[in-house]
C-alpha positions as CSV (number, residue, x, y, z in Angstrom):
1,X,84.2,13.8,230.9
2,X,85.4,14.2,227.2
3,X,84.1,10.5,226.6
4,X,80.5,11.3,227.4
5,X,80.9,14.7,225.6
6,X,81.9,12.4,222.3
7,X,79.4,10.2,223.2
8,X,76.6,12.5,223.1
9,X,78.0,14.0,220.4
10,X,77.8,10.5,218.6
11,X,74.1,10.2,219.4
12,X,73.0,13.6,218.3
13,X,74.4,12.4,214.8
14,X,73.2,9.6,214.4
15,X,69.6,10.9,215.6
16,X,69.9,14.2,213.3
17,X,70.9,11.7,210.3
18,X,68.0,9.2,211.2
19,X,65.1,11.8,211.5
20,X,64.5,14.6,210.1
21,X,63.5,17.3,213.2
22,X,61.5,19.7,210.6
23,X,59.0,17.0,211.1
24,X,58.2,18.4,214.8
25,X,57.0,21.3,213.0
26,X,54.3,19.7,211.2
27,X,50.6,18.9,212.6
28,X,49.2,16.1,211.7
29,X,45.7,17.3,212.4
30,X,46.2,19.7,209.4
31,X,47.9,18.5,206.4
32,X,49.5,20.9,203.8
33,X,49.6,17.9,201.5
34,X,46.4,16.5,200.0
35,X,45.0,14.3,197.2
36,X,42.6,15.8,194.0
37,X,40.3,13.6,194.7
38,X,39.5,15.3,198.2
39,X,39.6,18.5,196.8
40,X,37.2,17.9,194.0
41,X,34.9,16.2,196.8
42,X,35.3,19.2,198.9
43,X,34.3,21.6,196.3
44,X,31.2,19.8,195.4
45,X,29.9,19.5,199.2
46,X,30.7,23.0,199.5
47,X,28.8,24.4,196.1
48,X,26.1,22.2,197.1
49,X,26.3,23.5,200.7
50,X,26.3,27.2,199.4
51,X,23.1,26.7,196.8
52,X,20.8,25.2,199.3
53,X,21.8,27.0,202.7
54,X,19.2,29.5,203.7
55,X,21.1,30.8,206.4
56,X,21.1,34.8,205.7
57,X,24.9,34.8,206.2
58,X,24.9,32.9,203.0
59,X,22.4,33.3,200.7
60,X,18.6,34.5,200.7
61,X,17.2,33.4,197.2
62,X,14.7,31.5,198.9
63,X,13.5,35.1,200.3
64,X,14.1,37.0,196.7
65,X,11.8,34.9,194.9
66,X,9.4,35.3,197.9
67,X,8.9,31.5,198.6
68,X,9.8,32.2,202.5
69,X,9.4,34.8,204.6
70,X,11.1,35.9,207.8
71,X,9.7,36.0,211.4
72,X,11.8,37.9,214.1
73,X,14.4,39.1,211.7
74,X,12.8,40.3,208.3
75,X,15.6,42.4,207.1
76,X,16.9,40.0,204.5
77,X,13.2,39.9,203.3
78,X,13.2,43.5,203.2
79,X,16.4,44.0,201.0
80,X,19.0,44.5,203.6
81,X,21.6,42.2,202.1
82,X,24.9,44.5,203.5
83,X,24.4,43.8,207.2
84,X,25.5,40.3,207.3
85,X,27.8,40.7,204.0
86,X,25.8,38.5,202.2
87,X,27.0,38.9,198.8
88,X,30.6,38.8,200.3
89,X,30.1,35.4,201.2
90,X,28.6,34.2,198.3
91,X,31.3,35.4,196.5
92,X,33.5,34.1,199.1
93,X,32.8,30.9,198.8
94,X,32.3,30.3,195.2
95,X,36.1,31.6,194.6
96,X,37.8,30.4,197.3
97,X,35.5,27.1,198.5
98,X,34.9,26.0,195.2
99,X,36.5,27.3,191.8
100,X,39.7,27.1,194.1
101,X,39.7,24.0,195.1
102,X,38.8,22.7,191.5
103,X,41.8,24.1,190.1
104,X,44.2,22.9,192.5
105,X,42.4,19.2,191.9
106,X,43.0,20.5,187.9
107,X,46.3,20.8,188.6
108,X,47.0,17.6,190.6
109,X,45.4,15.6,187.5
110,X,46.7,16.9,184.8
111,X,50.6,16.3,186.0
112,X,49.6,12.7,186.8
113,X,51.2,10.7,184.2
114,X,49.1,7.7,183.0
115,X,50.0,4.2,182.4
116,X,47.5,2.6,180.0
117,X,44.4,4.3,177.7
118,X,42.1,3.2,180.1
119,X,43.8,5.4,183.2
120,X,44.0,8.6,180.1
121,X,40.4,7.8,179.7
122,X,39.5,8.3,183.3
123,X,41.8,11.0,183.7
124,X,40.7,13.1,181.0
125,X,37.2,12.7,182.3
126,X,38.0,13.8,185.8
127,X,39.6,16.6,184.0
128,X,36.0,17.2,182.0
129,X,33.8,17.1,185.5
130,X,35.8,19.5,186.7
131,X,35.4,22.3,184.1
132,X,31.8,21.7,184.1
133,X,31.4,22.4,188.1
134,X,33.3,25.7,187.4
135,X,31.1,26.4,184.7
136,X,28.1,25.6,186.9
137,X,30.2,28.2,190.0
138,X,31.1,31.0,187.1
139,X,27.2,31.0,185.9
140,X,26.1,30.9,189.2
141,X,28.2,34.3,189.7
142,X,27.4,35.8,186.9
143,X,23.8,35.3,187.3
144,X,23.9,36.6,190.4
145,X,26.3,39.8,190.1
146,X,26.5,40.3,186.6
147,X,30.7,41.4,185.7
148,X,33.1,38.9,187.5
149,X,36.6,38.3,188.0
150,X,37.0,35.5,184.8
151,X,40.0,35.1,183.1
152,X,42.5,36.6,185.8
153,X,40.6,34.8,188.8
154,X,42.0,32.0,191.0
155,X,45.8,33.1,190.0
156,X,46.2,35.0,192.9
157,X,49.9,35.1,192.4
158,X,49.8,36.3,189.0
159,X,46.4,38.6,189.5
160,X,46.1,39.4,192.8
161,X,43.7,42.2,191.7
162,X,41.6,40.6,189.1
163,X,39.8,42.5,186.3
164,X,35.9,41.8,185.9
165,X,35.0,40.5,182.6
166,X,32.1,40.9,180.3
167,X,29.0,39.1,181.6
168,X,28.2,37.7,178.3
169,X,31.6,36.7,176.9
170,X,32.2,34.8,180.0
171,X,28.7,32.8,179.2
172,X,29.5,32.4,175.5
173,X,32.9,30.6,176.8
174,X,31.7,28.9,179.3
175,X,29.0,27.4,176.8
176,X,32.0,26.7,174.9
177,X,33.9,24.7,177.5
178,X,31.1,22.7,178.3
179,X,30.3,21.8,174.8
180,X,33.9,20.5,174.8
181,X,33.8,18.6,177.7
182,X,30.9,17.2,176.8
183,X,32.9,15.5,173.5
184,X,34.8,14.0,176.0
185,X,32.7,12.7,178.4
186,X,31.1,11.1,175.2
187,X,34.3,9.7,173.8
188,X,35.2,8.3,177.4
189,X,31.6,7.2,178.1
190,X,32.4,3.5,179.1
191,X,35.2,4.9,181.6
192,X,34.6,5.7,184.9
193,X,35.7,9.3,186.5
194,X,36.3,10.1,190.3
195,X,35.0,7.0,192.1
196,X,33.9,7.2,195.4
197,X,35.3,10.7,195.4
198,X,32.4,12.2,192.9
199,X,29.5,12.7,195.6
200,X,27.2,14.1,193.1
201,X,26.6,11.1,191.1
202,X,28.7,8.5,192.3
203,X,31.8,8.1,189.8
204,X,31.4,5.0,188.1
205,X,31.1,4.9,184.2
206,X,26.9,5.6,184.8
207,X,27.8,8.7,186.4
208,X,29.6,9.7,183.4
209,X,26.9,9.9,181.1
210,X,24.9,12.0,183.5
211,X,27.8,14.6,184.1
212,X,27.4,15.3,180.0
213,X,23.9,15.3,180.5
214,X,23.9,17.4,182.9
215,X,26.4,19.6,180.9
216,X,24.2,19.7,178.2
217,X,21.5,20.7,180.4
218,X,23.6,23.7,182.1
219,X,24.0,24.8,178.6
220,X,20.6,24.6,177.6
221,X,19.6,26.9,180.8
222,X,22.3,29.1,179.9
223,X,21.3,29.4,176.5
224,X,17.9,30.2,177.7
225,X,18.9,32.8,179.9
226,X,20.1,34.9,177.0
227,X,17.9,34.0,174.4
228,X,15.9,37.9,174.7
229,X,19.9,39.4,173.5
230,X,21.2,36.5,171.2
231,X,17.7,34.5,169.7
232,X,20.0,33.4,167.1
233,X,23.1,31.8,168.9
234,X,20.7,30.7,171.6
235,X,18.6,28.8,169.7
236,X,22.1,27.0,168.0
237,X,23.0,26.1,171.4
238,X,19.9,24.8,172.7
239,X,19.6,22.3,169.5
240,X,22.8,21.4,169.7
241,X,22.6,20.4,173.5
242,X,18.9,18.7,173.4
243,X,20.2,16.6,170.3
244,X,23.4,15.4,172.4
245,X,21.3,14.9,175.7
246,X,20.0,16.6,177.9
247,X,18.6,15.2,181.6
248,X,16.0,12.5,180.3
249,X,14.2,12.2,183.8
250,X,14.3,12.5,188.0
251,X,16.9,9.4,188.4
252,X,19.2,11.8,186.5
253,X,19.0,15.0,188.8
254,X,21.9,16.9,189.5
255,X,22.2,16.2,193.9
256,X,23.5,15.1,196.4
257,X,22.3,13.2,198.7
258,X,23.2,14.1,202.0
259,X,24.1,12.2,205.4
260,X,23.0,12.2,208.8
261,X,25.9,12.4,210.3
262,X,26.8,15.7,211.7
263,X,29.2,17.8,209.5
264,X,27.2,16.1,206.2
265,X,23.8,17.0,207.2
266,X,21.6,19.3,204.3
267,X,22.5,23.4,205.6
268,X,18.4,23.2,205.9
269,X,18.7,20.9,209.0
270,X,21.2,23.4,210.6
271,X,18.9,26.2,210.4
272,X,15.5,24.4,210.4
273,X,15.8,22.2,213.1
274,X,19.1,22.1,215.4
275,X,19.6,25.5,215.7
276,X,16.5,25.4,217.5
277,X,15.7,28.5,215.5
278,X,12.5,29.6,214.3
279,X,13.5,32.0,211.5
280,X,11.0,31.3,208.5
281,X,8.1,30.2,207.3
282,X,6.1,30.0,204.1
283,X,5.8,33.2,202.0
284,X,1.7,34.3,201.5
285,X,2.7,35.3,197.6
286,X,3.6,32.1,197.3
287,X,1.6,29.7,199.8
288,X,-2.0,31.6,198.3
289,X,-0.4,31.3,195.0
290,X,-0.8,27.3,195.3
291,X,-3.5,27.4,197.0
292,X,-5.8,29.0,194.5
293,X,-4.6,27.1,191.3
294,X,-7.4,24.0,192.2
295,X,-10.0,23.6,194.8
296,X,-8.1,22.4,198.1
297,X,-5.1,23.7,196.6
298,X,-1.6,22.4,194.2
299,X,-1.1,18.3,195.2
300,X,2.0,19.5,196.2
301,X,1.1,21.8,199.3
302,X,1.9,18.6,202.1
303,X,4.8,18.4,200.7
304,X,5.9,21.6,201.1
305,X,3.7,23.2,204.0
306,X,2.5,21.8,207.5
307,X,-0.4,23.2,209.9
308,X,1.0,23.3,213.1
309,X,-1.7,21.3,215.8
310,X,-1.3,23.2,219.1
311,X,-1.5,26.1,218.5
312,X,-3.4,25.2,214.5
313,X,-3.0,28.9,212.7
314,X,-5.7,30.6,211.7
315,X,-7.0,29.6,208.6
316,X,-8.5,31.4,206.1
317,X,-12.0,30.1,204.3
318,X,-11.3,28.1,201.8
319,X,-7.6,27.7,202.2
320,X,-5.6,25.0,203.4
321,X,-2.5,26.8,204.1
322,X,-1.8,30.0,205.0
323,X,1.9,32.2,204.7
324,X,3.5,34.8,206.9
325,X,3.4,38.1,205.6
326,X,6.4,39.0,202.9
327,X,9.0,41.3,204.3
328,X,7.2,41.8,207.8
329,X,7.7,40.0,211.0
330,X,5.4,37.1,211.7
331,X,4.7,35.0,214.7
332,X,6.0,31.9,213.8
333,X,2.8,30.0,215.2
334,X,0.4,31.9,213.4
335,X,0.8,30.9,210.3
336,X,1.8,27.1,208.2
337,X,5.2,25.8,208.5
338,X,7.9,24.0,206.5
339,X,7.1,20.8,206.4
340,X,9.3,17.9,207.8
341,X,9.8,17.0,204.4
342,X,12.7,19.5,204.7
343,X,13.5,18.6,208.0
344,X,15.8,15.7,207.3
345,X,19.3,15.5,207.4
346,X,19.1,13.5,204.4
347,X,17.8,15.4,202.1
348,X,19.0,16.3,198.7
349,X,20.2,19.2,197.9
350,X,19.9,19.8,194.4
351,X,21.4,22.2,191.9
352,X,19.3,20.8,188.6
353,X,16.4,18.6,187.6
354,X,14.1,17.4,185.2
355,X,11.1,19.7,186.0
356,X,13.4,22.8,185.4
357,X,14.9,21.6,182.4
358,X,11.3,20.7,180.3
359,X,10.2,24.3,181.7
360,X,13.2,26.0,179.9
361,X,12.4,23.8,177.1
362,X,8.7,24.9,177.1
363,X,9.8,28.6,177.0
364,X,12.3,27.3,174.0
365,X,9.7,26.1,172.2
366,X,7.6,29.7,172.7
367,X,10.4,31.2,171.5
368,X,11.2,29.6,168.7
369,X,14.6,28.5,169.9
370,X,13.3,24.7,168.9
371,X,10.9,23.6,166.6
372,X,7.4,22.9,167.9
373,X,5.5,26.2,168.9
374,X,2.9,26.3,171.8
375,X,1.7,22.6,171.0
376,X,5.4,21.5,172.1
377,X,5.7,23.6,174.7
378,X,2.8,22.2,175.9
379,X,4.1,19.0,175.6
380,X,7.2,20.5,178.0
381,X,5.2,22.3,180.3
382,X,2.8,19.2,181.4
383,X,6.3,17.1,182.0
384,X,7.9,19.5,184.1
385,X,4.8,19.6,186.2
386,X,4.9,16.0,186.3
387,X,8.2,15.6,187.0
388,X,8.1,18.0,189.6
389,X,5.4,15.9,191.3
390,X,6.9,12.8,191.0
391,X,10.3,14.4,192.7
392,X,7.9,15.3,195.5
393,X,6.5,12.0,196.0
394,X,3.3,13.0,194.4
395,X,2.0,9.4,194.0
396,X,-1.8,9.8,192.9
397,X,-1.7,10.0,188.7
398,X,-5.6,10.8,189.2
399,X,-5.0,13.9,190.8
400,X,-2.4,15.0,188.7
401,X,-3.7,14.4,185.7
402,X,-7.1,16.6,187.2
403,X,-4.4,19.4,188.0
404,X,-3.0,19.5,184.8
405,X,-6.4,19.8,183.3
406,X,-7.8,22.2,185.4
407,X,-8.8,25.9,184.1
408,X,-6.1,27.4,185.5
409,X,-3.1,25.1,185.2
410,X,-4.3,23.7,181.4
411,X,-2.1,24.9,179.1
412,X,-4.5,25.7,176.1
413,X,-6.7,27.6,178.4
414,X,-7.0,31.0,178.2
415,X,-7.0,31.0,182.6
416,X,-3.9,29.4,182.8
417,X,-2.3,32.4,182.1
418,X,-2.6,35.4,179.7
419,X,0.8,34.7,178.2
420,X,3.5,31.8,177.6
421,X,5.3,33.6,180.3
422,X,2.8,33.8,183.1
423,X,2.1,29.7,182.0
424,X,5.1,28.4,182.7
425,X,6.5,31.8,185.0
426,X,3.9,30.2,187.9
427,X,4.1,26.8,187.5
428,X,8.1,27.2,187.9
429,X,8.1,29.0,190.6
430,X,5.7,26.1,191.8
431,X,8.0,23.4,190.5
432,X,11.5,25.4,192.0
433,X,10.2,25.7,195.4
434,X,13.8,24.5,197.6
435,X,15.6,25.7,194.8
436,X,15.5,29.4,195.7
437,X,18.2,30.5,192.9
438,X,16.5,29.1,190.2
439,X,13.3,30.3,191.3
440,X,14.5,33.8,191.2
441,X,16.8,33.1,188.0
442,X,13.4,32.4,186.3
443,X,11.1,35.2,187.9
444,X,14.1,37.4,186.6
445,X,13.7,36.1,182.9
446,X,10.3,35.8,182.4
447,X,8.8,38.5,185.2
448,X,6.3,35.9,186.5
449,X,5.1,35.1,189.0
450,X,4.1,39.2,189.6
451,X,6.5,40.3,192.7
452,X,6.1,43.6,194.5
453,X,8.5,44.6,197.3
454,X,7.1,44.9,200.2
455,X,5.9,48.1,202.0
456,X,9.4,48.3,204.5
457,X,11.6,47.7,201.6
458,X,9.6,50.7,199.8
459,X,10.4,53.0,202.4
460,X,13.7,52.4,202.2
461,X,13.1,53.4,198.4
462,X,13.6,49.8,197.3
463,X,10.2,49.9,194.9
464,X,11.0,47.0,193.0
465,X,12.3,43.0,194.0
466,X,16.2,42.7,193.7
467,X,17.7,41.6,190.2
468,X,21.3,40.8,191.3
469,X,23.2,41.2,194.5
470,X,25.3,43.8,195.3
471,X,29.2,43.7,194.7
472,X,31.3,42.6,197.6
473,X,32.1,45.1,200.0
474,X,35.4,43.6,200.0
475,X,35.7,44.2,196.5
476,X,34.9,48.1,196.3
477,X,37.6,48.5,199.5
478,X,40.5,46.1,198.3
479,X,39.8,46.2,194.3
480,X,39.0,49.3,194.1
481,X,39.7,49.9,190.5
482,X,38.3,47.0,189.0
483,X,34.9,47.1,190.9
484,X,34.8,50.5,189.8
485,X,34.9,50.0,186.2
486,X,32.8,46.8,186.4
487,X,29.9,49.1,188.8
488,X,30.0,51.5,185.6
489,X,29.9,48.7,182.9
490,X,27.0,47.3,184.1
491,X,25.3,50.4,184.8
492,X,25.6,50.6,188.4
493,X,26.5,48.9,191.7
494,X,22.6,48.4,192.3
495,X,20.2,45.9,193.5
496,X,18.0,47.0,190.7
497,X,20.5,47.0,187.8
498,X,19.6,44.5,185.3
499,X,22.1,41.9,184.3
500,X,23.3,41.6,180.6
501,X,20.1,38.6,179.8
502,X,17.3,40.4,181.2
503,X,16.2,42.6,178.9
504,X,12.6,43.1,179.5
């Protein structure tokens, strides 16, 4: 008996000094362990994801700048935006999907020691992309809530309460940090960054240049944004960036490109097509917008808009399309649809292009922010509608170039638009249709197209179309103290509270 007692004894040593039994306690189907690369990847798909969703759980821009509309469920449309915690997700996944996940990648890089120039070349570009995707996230923040968590955000150990900083100062540094990365990028311009790993525009040395491109772009849109309460340091900014390079055409839009493959499918396939879900349609601000710019309506309406056959909506004369009511429910039947343009798995989801960069530039040039007047803003304004065609698949120049001439598109023409700002305020919105954000971004700044809230929203003495979001809920329960003070610097908690760049 005592021999098979030291016998077993014998084999639990050896087995205890041969494997280590901690290991039972760790699931392989969920690793604590990862790589930068995957977390850099991760926060792209998931910025991406959150910018072009329009599930109402995470964002409704689309229904802000009054592009869609809702049928069953119009409370999103009519400014409800605390029901589903919309701006608590948002917020949500910015911080925790995104800037998160980019500084942990930060992290990993920068104590990777490197072997050779070449690997400090690639490493310090890595380094550069990400800084300019949390400038991208922190903008996005700020131009949606105004006051955010800043310089004590992400260190959750250190700040697990952050303070909200100053909406401006956080724009003039993060104008600052992409001006730096941009030196890089430029210095390292032969050397590739994230390989395979960079989603948004592939990783090889190419890609490179159009991460500094789009950097300068970001900036120049940033710039913009505040040009009405800083002319001067905007129009520094602006020069600087469009003399470095900025996006030069539709080959360099910031996207990506999604798969068809479930899990890596465009958000709008989720909630056009396989939830089998049939939540919105085109807004009527918007659909008789288009359709009234040039007998049988904007090139672009196909792309956009489809008449369903059985049952075919009604159709009003003269119109090809025609939208659901804004902030009302619809019967989805009644009225045009998305088209299947959007209905692909596919499809891009993009966070900046050429047409919205030559319309900021347009307003630049109004503004004096660059050299050139009206005749360069001209100049601006026909090449962002032209890019925004092309982008669509717009193939017939003939038609375009009747468009661009007609009364009410034609830039020199008094019917195009009383103002610089009601010129290239419509054709924007036109141009940013998919791109709810930055359609509301620039109906914020240059306050056309005219929106009116509608009637339900009214009686819920909402008079005017939101500005900003909300702060989390979560916030004003578990950070108290700073959403308090940041509620009462920016002059209230409200979805009509300007933010610090829209002054008129």
């Amino acid at each position: 008996m005592k021999k098979i007692l030291l016998l077993m004894s014998v084999v639990a040593m050896t087995v205890s000094c041969s494997q280590d039994i901690t290991d039972m306690n760790v699931d392989p189907k969920k690793p604590v362990i990862t790589k930068s690369e995957y977390l850099f990847s991760n926060a792209e798909k998931k910025l991406v994801d959150q910018m072009v969703s329009t599930s109402v759980n995470n964002n409704v821009f689309r229904l802000f700048a009054q592009q869609w509309t809702e049928t069953t469920y119009p409370d999103e449309s009519q400014y409800n935006i605390t029901n589903r915690k919309i701006p608590d997700q948002h917020f949500l996944v910015l911080y925790r999907d995104v800037l998160a996940d980019l500084h942990d990648s930060k992290v990993m890089i920068s104590a990777t020691a490197t072997a050779t120039p070449a690997d400090e070349a690639v490493k310090q570009n890595k380094l550069a992309l990400i800084d300019i995707l949390e400038a991208y996230a922190y903008s996005v923040l700020v131009d949606t809530f105004g006051n955010v968590p800043y310089s004590q955000a992400i260190d959750i150990e250190k700040y697990p309460l952050p303070a909200y900083d100053d909406a401006k100062t956080i724009y003039q540094d993060l104008i600052k940090r992409l001006s730096a990365d941009v030196a890089v990028l430029k210095t390292n311009s032969t050397a590739a960054n994230f390989g395979a790993a960079d989603i948004v525009y592939g990783g090889t040395a190419a890609s490179t240049v159009k991460w500094y491109k789009f950097a300068n772009s970001l900036i120049i849109r940033m710039a913009v944004n505040m040009s009405d309460v800083d002319p001067a340091y905007a129009a520094t900014q602006v020069q600087a960036a469009l003399a470095s390079g900025a996006l030069s055409g539709n080959a360099e839009n910031t996207k990506l490109t999604y798969l068809t493959t479930s899990g890596n499918q465009n958000p709008l396939y989720a909630d056009l097509v396989t939830s089998q879900r049939f939540d919105f349609i085109p807004a009527e601000p918007f659909v008789s917008a288009m359709d009234a710019v040039v007998p049988g309506g904007d090139p672009r309406m196909p792309k956009y808009f489809t008449n369903l056959t059985s049952p075919t909506p009604v159709i009003p004369a003269g119109r090809t399309f025609v939208g659901g009511t804004y902030g009302s429910g619809n019967v989805y039947n009644s009225y045009s649809q998305i088209s299947a343009t959007l209905n692909n798995p596919a499809f891009p989801g993009t966070i900046f292009d050429f047409a919205e960069l030559n319309f900021l530039l347009a307003e630049a040039a109004e503004k004096s922010l660059i050299p050139g007047g009206s005749a360069q803003a001209k100049v601006y304004y026909d090449a962002g509608i032209r890019a925004s065609m092309a982008d669509w698949g717009v193939t017939n120049n003939t038609a375009i170039d009747a468009y661009i001439a007609s009364p009410k598109v034609d830039y020199n023409n008094p019917l195009s638009g009383a103002t610089y700002k009601e010129k290239i305020g419509n054709q924007a919105w036109f141009a940013l249709y998919n791109r709810g954000f930055e359609a509301w971004t620039s109906y914020r700044r240059l306050d056309f197209p005219v929106l009116k809230a509608p009637q339900a929203a009214i009686n819920k003495l909402i008079f005017t179309v939101p500005v900003r979001y909300t702060y989390p809920g979560g916030e004003a329960n578990i950070n108290k103290a700073n959403y308090t003070k940041a509620a009462a610097d920016i002059g209230g908690d409200l979805l009509n509270t300007k933010l610090f760049w829209d002054k008129f």
